[in-house]
C-alpha positions in Angstrom: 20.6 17.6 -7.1 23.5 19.9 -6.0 26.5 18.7 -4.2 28.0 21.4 -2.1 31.9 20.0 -1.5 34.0 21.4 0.6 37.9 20.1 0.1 39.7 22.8 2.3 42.7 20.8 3.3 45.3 22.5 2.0 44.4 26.2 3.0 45.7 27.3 5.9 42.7 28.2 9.1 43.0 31.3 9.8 40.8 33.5 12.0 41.4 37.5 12.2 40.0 39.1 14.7 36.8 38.6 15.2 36.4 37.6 11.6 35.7 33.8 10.4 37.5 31.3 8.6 37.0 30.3 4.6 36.0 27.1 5.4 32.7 28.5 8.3 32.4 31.2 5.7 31.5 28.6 2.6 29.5 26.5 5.7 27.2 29.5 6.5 26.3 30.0 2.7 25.6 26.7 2.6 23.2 26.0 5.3 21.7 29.1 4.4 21.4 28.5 0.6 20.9 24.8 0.5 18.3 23.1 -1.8 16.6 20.1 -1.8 18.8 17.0 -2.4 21.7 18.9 -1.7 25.0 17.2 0.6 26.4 19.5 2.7 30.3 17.9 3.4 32.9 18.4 6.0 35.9 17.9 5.1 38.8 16.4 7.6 40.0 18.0 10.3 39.3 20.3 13.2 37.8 23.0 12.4 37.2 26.6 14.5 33.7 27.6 14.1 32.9 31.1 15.2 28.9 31.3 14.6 25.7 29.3 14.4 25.5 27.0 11.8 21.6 27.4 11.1 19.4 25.8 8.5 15.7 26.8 7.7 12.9 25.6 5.5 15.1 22.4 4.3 14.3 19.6 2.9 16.2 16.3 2.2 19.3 17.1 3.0 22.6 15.3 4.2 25.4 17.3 6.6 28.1 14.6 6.1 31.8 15.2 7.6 34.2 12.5 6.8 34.3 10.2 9.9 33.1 11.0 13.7 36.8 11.4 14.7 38.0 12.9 11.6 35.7 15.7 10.7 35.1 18.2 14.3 33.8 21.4 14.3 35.3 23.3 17.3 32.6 25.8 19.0 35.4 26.8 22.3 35.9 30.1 20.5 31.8 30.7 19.8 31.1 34.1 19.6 27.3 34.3 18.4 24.4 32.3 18.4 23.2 29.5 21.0 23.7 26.4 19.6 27.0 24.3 17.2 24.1 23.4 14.6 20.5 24.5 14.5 18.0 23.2 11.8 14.5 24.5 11.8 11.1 23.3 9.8 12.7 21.0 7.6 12.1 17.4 6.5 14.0 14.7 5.9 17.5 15.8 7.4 20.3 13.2 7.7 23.0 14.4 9.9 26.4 11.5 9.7 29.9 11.1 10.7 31.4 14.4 12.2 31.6 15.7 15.6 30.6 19.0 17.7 32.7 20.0 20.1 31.9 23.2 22.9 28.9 24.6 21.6 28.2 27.7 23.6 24.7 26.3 24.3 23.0 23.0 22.8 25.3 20.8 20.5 23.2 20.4 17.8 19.6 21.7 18.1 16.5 20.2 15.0 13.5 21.8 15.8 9.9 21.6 13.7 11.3 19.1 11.9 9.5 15.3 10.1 11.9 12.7 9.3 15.4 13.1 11.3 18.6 11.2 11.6 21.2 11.1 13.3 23.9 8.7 12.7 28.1 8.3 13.6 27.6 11.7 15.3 29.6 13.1 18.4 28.4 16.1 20.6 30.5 17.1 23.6 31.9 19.1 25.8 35.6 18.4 27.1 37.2 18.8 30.0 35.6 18.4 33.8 31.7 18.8 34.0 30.7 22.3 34.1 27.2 23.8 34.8 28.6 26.4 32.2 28.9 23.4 29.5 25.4 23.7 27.2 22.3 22.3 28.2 21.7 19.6 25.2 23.8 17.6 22.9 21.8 15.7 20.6 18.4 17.8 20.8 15.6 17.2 18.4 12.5 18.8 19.9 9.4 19.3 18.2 9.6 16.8 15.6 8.7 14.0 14.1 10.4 10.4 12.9 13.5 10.7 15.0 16.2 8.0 14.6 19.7 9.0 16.3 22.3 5.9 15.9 25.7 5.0 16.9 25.9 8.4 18.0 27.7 9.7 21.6 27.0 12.8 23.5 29.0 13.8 26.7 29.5 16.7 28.9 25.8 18.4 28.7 24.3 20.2 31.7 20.8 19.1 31.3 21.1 15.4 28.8 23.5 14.7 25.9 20.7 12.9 24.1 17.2 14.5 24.5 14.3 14.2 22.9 11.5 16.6 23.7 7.6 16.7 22.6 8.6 14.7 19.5 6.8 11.6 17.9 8.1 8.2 16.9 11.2 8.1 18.3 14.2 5.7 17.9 17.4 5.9 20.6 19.9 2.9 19.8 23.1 2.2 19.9 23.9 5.5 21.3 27.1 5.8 23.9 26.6 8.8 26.3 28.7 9.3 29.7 29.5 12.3 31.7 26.7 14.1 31.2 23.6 14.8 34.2 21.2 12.8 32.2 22.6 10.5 29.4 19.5 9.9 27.6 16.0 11.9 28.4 12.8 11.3 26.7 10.3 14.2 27.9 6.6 14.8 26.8 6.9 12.5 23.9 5.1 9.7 22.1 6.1 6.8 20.8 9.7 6.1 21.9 12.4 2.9 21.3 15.1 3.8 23.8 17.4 0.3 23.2 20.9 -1.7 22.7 22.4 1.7 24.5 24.9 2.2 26.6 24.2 4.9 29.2 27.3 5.1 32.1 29.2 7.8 34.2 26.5 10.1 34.3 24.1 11.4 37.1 21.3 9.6 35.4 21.4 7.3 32.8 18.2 6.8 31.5 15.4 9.4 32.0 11.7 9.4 30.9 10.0 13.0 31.9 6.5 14.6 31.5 6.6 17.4 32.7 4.0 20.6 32.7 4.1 24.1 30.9 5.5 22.8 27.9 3.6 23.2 24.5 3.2 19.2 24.1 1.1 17.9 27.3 2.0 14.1 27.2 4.2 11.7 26.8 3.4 7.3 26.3 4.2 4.5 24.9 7.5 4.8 26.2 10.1 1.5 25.5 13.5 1.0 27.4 14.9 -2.3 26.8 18.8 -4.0 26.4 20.2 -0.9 27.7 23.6 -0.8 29.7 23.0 1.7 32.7 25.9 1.1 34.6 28.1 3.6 37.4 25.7 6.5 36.9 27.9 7.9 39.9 28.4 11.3 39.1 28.1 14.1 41.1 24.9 16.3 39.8 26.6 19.6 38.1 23.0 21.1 36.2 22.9 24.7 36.3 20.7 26.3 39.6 16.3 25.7 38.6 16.9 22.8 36.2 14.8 20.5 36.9 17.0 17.4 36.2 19.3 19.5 39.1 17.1 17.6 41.4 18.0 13.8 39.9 20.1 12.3 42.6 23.4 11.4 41.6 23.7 7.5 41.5 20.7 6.8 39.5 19.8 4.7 36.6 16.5 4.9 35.6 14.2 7.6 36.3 10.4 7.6 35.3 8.4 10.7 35.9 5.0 11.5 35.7 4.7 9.3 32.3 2.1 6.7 31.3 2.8 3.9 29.4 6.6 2.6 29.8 8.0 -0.4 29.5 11.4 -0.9 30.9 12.9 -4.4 30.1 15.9 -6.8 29.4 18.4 -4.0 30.7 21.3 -4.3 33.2 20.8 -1.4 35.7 24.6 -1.8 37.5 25.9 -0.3 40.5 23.8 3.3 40.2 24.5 3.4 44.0 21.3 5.5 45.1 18.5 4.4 42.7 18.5 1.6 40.7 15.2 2.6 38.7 12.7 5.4 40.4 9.2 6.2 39.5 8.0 9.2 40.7 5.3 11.7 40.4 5.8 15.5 39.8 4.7 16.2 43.5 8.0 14.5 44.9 9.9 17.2 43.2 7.9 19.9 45.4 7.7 22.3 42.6 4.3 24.2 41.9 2.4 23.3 39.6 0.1 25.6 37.4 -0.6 24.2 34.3 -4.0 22.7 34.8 -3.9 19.9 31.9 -0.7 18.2 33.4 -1.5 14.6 34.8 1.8 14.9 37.8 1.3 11.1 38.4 3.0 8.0 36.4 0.6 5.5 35.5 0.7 1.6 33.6 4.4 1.3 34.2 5.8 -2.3 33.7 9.0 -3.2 34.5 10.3 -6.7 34.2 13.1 -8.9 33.2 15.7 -6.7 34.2 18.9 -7.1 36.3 19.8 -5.1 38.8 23.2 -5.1 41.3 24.7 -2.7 43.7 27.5 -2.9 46.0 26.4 -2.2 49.2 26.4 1.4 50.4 24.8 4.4 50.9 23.3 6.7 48.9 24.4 9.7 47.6 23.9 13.1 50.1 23.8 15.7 47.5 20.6 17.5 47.1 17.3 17.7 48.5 16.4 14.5 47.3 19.6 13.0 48.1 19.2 14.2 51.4 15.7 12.5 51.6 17.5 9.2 50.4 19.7 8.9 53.2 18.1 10.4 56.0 14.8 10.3 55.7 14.2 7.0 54.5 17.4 5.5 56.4 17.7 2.5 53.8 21.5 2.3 55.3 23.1 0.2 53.4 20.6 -1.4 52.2 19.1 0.6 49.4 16.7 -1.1 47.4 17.1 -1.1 43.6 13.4 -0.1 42.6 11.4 2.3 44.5 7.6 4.2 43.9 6.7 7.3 46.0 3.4 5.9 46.2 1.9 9.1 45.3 -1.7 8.5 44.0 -4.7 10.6 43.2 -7.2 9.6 46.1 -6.3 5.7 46.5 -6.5 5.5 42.6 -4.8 1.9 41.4 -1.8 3.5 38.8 -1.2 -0.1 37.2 2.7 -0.1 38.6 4.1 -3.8 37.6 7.0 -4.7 38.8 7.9 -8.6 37.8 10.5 -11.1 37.0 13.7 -8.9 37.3 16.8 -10.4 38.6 18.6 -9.6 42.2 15.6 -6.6 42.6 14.5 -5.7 45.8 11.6 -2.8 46.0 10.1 0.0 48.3 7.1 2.1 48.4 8.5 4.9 50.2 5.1 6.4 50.8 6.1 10.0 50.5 1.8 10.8 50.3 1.9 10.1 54.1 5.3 11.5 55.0 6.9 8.5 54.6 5.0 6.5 57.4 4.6 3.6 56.3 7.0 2.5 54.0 6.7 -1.4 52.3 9.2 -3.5 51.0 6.6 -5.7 49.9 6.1 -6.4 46.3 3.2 -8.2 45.8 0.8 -5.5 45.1 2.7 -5.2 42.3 2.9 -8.7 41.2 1.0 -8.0 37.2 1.6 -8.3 33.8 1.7 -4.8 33.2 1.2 -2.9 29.6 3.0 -4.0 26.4 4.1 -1.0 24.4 4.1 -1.4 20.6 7.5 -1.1 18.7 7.6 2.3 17.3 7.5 2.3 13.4 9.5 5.0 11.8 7.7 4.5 8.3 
């Protein structure tokens, strides 16, 4: 086993031109050259990074810097490639205690990848929110055995934690704020999304199938002893994203999945949706791939609790819009609402039970939102138990 150490501290950064410093220079040779068992280390300090760092064909490997706040790769001067870190068809890659700071695009991007971690690791983007900012902090997609940990991600355009057609998938103790989506599950399998703490953002708490993408579906979703609290902020996603059309204010958003169980979390003052489920249809958008399912299904969602000052909803976007003057809820917005969307009368299994201070609506949006029902016993059922994912 190889340890690749970098102790840099007492030569000067220096950057001339468009050239890079000693310090990226030993880095690229390093994720291009490592070997198995090897320990990448950042040393201390803030360091300029001009170039993707990029990794292929890895295996059991640690990128280690000395502390989240002490070891930062800076990415505001970024003149090539599209992500701070990318890691391709490795296995077994422990990421721990440094931070990435202004990636041009995603933060830090593992792709094709079995047996990931991410622990003590900051992605983010400083200063106001920017549709400019990148699109992903924490963005394993494709993989497999996913564990991020005390980690933070803030000031992403799209989600500072995603996690996209992956399997067996671990999200705890995560901090994320400021960003349009804190957290975002899409077309995945096997998720534990819990003990997080998800505030200050558009949306805290997203779980997405959506269609066109290589990995059809998504299940077996868990949310549970979460904190998604003042999810206030105004939506800033880049024009055509599709979490562009999450209204600002919400919580929890479930859309098009099967198989979530959302439970034991405080959902806080998100002042236009507490928790939404939702098919694809209510985001009018075509669909054209024809083995996407658009409609959520065996949803439970219990033991929660829910509070919201009175007021209205937000106004921004279509859906906004919809919120406030289409369903008129005034003031009184309730905390969980369905579209009621369903394929020909079909019974989707959507239990809604046991969850403090909650109030519901059906907002029928498959009749044009004629009749909708504030009524909650049709949805009055036990509801599906999802298994604890097992990262062995």
């Amino acid at each position: 086993m190889r340890l690749v150490l970098f102790i840099l501290l007492s030569i000067p950064f220096l950057v001339k031109g468009q050239g890079i410093s000693d310090l990226e220079s030993q880095l690229q040779e390093a994720f291009l050259t490592v070997e198995s068992g090897d320990t990448v280390r950042i040393p201390p300090g803030e360091h300029k990074i001009l170039r993707t760092l990029w990794m292929d064909d890895a295996s059991n490997v640690i990128i280690q810097g000395a502390g989240i706040d002490k070891s930062v790769l800076d990415f505001s001067d970024q003149l090539d490639g599209a992500e701070g870190i990318k890691v391709t068809n490795a296995r077994n890659i422990t990421l721990i205690d440094f931070t990435v700071r202004n990636a041009s695009g995603d933060g830090i991007k593992i792709q094709d990848t079995e047996d990931v971690r991410f622990e003590n690791i900051r992605a983010e983007w400083t200063g106001k929110p920017n549709k400019k900012n990148g699109a992903y902090g924490i963005y394993p997609v494709l993989c497999k055995r996913v564990n991020i940990y005390n980690s933070e991600a803030s000031g992403a355009s799209d989600a500072g934690i995603y996690v996209g057609q992956s399997e067996d998938i671990v999200v705890s103790r995560c901090l994320v704020w400021n960003n349009v989506a804190g957290i975002e599950i899409e077309n995945s399998e096997r998720a534990d999304v819990f003990n997080n703490n998800a505030y200050g953002n558009t949306g805290g708490i997203l779980v997405f199938d959506l269609p066109d993408l290589e990995k059809k579906k998504g299940g077996e979703i868990r949310v549970f002893n979460n904190i998604i609290a003042e999810n206030n902020l105004k939506n800033f996603a880049p024009k055509g994203n599709i979490v562009g059309k999450v209204p600002q204010g919400t919580g929890v958003l479930i859309l098009g999945t099967k198989g979530v169980e959302v439970f034991d979390n405080e959902i806080l003052n998100n002042k236009s949706l507490g928790l939404g489920i939702i098919s694809y249809y209510l985001t009018e958008l075509p669909i054209n791939d024809s083995q996407y399912d658009p409609y959520p299904g065996d949803i439970s969602i219990h033991d929660n609790t829910f509070s919201r000052l009175k007021g209205r909803t937000t106004r921004q976007g279509r859906f906004g819009k919809l919120l406030r003057y289409k369903l008129r809820f005034g003031k009184d917005v309730p905390h969980i609402m369905w579209d009621g969307i369903t394929e020909n009368g079909e019974n989707r299994n959507i239990c809604i039970a046991e969850n403090k201070n909650a109030s519901f609506a059906n907002i029928d949006a498959e009749n044009d939102f004629e009749n909708i029902s504030r009524d909650l016993k049709p949805h009055r059922c036990s509801g599906t138990t999802v298994k604890p994912v097992d990262l062995r």
